[in-house]
C-alpha positions as CSV (number, residue, x, y, z in Angstrom):
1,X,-34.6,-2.6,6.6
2,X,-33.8,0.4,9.1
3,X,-31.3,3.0,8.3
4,X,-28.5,0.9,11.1
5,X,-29.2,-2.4,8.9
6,X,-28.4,-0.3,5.6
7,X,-25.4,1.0,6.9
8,X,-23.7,-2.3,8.1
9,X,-24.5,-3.7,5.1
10,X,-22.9,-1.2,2.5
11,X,-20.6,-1.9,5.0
12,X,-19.9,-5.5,4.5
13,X,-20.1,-5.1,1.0
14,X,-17.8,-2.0,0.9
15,X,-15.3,-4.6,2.2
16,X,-15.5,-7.2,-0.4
17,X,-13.8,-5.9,-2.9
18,X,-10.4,-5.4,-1.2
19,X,-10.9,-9.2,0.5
20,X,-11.9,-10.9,-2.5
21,X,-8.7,-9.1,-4.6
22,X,-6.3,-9.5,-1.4
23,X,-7.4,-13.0,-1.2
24,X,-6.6,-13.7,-4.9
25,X,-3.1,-12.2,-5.1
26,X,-1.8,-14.3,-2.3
27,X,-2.6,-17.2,-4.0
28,X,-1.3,-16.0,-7.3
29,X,2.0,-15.1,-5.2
30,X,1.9,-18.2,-3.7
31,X,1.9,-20.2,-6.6
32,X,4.6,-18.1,-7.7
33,X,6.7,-18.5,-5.2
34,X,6.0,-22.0,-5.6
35,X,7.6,-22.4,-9.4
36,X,10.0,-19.7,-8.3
37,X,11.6,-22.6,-5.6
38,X,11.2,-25.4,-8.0
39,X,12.3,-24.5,-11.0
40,X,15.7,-21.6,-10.1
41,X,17.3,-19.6,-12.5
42,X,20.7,-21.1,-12.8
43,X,22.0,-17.6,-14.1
44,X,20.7,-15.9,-11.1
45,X,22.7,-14.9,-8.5
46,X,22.6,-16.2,-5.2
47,X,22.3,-13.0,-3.3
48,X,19.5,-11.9,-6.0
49,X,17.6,-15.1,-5.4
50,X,17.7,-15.1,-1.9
51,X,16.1,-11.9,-1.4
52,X,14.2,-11.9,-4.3
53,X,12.6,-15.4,-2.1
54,X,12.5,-12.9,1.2
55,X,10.2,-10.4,-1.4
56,X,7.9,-13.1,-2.1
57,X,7.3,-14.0,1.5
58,X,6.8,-10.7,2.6
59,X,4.3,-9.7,-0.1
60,X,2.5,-12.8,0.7
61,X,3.1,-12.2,4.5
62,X,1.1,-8.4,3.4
63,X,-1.4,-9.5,1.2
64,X,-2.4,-12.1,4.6
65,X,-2.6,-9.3,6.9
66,X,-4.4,-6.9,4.8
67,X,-6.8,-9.4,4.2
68,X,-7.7,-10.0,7.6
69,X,-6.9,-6.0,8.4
70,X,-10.0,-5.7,5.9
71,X,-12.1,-8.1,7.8
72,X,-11.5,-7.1,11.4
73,X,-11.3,-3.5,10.7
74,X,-13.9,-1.3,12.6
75,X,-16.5,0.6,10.6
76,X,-15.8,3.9,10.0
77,X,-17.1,7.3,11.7
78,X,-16.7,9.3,8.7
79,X,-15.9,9.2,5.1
80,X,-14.7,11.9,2.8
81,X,-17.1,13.4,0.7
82,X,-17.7,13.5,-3.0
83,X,-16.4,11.7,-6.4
84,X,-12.9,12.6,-6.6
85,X,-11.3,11.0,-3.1
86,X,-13.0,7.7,-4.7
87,X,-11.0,8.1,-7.8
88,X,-7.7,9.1,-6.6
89,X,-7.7,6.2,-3.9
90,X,-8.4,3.4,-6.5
91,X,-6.3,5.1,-9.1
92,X,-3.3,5.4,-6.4
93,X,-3.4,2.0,-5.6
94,X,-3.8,0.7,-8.6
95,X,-1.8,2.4,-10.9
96,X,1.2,1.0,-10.4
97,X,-0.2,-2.5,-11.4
98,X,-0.5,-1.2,-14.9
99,X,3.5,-1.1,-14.7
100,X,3.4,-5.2,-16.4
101,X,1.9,-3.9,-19.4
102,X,5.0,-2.9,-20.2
103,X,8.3,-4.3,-21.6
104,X,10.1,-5.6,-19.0
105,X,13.9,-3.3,-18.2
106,X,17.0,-5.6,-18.2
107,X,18.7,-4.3,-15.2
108,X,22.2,-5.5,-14.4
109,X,22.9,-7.6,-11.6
110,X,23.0,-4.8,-9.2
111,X,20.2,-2.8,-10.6
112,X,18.1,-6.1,-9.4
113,X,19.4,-6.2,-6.4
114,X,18.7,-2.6,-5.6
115,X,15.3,-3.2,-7.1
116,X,14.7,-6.4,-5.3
117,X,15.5,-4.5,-2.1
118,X,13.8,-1.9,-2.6
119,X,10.4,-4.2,-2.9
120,X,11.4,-6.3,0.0
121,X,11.9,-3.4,2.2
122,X,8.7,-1.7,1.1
123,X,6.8,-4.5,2.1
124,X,8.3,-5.4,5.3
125,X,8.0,-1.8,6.1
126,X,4.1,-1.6,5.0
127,X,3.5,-5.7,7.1
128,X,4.9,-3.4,10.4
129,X,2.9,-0.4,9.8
130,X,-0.3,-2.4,9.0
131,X,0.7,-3.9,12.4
132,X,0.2,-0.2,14.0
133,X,-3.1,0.5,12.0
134,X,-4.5,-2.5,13.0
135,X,-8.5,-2.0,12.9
136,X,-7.9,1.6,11.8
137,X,-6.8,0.6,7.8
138,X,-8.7,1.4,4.9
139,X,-8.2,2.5,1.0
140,X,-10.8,4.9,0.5
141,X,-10.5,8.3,2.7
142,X,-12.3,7.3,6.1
143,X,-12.0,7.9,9.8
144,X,-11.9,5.3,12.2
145,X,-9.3,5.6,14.7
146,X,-6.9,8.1,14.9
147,X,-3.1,6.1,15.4
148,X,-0.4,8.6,16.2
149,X,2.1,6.5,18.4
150,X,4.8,4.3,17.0
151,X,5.9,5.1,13.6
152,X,2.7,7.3,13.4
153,X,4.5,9.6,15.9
154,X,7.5,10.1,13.2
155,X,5.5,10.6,10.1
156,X,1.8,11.1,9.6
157,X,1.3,8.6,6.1
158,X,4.1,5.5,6.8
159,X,2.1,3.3,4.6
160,X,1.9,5.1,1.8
161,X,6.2,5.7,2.3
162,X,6.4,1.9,2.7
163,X,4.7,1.3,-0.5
164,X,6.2,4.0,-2.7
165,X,9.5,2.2,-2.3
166,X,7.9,-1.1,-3.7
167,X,6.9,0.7,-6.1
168,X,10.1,2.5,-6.8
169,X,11.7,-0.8,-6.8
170,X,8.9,-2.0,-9.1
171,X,9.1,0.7,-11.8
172,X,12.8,0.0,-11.8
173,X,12.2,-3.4,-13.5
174,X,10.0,-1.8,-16.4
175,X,11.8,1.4,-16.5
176,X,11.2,3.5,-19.6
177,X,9.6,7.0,-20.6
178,X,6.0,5.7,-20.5
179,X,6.4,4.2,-16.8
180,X,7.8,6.8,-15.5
181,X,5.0,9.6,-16.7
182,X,2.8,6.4,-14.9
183,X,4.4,7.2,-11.8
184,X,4.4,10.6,-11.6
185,X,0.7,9.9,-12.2
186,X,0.5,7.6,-9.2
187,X,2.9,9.2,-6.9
188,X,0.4,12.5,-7.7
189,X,-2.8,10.4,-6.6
190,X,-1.0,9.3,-3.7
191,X,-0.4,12.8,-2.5
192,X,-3.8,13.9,-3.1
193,X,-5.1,10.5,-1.4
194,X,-2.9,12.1,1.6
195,X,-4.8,15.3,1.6
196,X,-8.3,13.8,1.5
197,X,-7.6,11.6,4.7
198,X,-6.0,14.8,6.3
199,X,-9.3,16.5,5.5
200,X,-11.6,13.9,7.0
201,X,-9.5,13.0,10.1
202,X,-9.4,16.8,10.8
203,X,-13.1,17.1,10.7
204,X,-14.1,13.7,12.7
205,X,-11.1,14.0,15.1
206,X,-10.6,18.3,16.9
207,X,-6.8,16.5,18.1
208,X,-5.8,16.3,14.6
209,X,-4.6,19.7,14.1
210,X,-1.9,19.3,16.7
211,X,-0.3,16.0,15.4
212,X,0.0,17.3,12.4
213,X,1.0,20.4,13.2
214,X,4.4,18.6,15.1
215,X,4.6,15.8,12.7
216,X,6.0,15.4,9.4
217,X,3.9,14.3,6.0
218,X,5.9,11.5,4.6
219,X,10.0,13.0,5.6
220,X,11.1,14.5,9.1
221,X,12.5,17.8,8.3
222,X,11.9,17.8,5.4
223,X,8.0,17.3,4.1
């Protein structure tokens, strides 16, 4: 096998992974939302049901375009180096899905509203920025192509905003001591996840310096 055929195939296998796990939440959130239709909580409110149904769709309507963002997504031209951006981009993402372990928070009708919001405007927010990315996306800290129009030109890391208000909205719902050391852990990973991309899109890409130079983190004007 020559040194091109190895590559595309660590390739290929690099992706399966994030397809195959994609690929099984939607189904999972399907089914979910499913049950959720057929069988309503008659002590919901409307207002809470409703867009706790828009949530649903939109995760489902993520988890769809990630998958295929994973499949059509070109192959990279550089990766970060070393253990640690490994570990911090798997333990970024998936921290947060440790949150179930947990007693679930009774919030009062309100609190799940602003929860459920939260979530549903998360993911919306991360469906339109995965939109942007298009063939670009990817977990681990990798150059492919560098985006900076669009929402790219306001902030330099829009997904990883989108998602920390899921997951602000998420942690809401299982809210004690424990969960919130668990995301400070996360949110921490997340940052460093930032860096590590910064690092390698600055070495693969000499234009780099100057868009983020005039372009904020994660908040304009502020970080």
């Amino acid at each position: 096998m020559t040194k091109a055929q190895q590559l595309l195939a660590y390739d290929v296998l690099m992706r399966l992974p994030l397809l195959g796990w994609s690929v099984l939440c939607t189904m999972v959130w399907t089914n979910g939302l499913t049950r959720y239709v057929r069988e309503p909580d008659p002590a919901l409110p409307n207002a809470v049901y409703a867009i706790s149904i828009a949530m649903r769709l939109s995760a489902i309507a993520f988890l769809v375009l990630l998958a295929a963002s994973v499949i059509l997504r070109a192959r990279p031209s550089g990766k970060a180096r070393g253990f640690e951006p490994r570990v911090s981009a798997l333990l970024g993402t998936l921290a947060v899905y440790t949150f179930g372990l947990f007693p679930r928070h009774e919030l009062s009708p309100a609190g799940e509203i602003v929860s459920t919001l939260l979530i549903l405007v998360g993911t919306v927010a991360a469906v339109f920025v995965l939109t942007q990315l298009g063939r670009s996306f990817s977990v681990m800290a990798e150059a492919r192509r560098l985006v900076t129009s669009g929402v790219y030109g306001i902030v330099r890391h829009p997904l990883y905003l989108a998602e920390e208000l899921a997951v602000i909205g998420i942690f809401m719902q299982f809210l004690s001591w424990w969960t919130a050391l668990l995301l400070a852990t996360q949110v921490a990973f997340q940052l460093r996840r930032m860096r590590n991309e910064e690092v390698i899109l600055g070495e693969i890409f000499p234009e780099y310096a100057a868009y983020k130079a005039k372009t904020a983190r994660l908040i304009p004007g502020i970080y």
